[in-house]
VOKE-152613 format. One record per residue (C-alpha): residue in one letter; x, y, z. Coordinates in Angstrom, 2 decimals. Layout:
N
+------+---------+---------+---------+
| rest |      xx |      yy |      zz |
+------+---------+---------+---------+
|    A |       X |       Y |       Z |
...
+------+---------+---------+---------+
***
This chain:
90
+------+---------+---------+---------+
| rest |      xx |      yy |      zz |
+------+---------+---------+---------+
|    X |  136.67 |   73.59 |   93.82 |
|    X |  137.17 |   72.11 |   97.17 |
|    X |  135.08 |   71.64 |  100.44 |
|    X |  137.09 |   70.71 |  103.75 |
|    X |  135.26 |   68.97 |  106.08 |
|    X |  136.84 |   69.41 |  109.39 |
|    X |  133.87 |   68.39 |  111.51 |
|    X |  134.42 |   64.85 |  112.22 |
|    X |  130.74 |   63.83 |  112.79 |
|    X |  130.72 |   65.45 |  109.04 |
|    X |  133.20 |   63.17 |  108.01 |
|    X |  131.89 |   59.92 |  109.57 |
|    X |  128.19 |   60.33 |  108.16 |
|    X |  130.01 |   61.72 |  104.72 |
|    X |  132.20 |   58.15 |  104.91 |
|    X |  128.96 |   56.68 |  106.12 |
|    X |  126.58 |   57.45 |  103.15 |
|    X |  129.61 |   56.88 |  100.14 |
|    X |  130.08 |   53.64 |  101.53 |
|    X |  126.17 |   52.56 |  101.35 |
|    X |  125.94 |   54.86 |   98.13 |
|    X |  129.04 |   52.93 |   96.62 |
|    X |  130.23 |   55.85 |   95.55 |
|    X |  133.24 |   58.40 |   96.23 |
|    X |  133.21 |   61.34 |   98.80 |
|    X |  131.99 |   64.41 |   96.77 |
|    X |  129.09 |   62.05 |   95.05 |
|    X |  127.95 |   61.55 |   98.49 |
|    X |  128.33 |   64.75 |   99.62 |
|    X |  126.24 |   65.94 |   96.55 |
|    X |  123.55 |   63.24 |   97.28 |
|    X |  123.21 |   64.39 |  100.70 |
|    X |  122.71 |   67.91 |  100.24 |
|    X |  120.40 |   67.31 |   97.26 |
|    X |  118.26 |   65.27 |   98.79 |
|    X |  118.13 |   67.72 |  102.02 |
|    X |  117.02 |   70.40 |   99.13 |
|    X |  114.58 |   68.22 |   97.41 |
|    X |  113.00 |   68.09 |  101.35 |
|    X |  112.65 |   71.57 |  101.88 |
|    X |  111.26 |   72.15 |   98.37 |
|    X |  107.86 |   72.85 |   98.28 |
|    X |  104.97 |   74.34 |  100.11 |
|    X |  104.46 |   73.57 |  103.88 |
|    X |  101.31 |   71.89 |  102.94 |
|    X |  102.89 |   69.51 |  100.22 |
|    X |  105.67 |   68.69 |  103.36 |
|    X |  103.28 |   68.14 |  105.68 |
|    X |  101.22 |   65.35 |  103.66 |
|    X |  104.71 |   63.64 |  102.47 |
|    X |  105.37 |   62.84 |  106.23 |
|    X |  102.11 |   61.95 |  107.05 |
|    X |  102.55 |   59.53 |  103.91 |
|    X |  105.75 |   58.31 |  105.20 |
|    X |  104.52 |   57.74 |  108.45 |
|    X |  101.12 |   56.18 |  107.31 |
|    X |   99.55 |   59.19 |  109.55 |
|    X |   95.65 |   59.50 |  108.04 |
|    X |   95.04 |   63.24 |  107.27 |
|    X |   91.46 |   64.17 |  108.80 |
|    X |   89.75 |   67.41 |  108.59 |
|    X |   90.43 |   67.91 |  112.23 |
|    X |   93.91 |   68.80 |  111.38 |
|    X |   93.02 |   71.62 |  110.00 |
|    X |   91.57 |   73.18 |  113.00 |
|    X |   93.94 |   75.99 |  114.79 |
|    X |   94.91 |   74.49 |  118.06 |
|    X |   93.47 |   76.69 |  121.06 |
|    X |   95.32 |   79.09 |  122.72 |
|    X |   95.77 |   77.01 |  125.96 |
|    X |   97.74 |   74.33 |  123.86 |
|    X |   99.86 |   77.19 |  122.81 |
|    X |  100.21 |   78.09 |  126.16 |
|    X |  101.08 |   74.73 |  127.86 |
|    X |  103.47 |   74.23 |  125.41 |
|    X |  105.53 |   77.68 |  125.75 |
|    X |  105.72 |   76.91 |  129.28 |
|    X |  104.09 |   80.49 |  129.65 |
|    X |  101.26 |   80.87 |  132.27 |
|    X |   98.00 |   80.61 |  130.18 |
|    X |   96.46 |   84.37 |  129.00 |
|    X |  100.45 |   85.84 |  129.10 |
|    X |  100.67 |   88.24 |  127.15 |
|    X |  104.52 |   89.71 |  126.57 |
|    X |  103.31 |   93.08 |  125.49 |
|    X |  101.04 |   93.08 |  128.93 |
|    X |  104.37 |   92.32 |  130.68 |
|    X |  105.80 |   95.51 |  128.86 |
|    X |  103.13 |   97.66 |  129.87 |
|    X |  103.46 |   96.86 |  133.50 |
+------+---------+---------+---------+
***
């Protein structure tokens, strides 16, 4: 089997990694991509507390609470109460 990387950003952070890895090309490429898997594993719940551990963020039971619509809102750039199928309607 072969994989040809043609991207050239690709190839740098490939180069990149089996240099710090001190190991060849395809070992690196297999680190990469298992440890991108290994990320994604999981439930969102089990993801979400990793990063907080990573990034020594304290989990309170105020994260738990849905965020109001407004926030929602403010951050969709949409006018607050829009409502795309009320812009159907219309």
């Amino acid at each position: 089997m072969t994989i040809n990387i043609t991207n050239k950003e690709a190839d740098r952070l490939t180069r990149r990694l089996a240099e710090i890895e001190g190991v060849g090309l395809t070992d690196a490429v297999i680190i990469a991509v298992s440890e991108a898997l290994q990320r994604r594993r999981g439930d969102p719940m089990e993801s979400a507390e990793r990063i907080r551990a990573e990034f020594g963020i304290r989990s309170t039971g105020e994260m738990r609470k849905p965020l109001p619509r407004s926030v929602w809102d403010e951050m969709s750039g949409e006018e607050p109460g829009f409502s795309p199928e009320e812009s159907k309607a219309g």
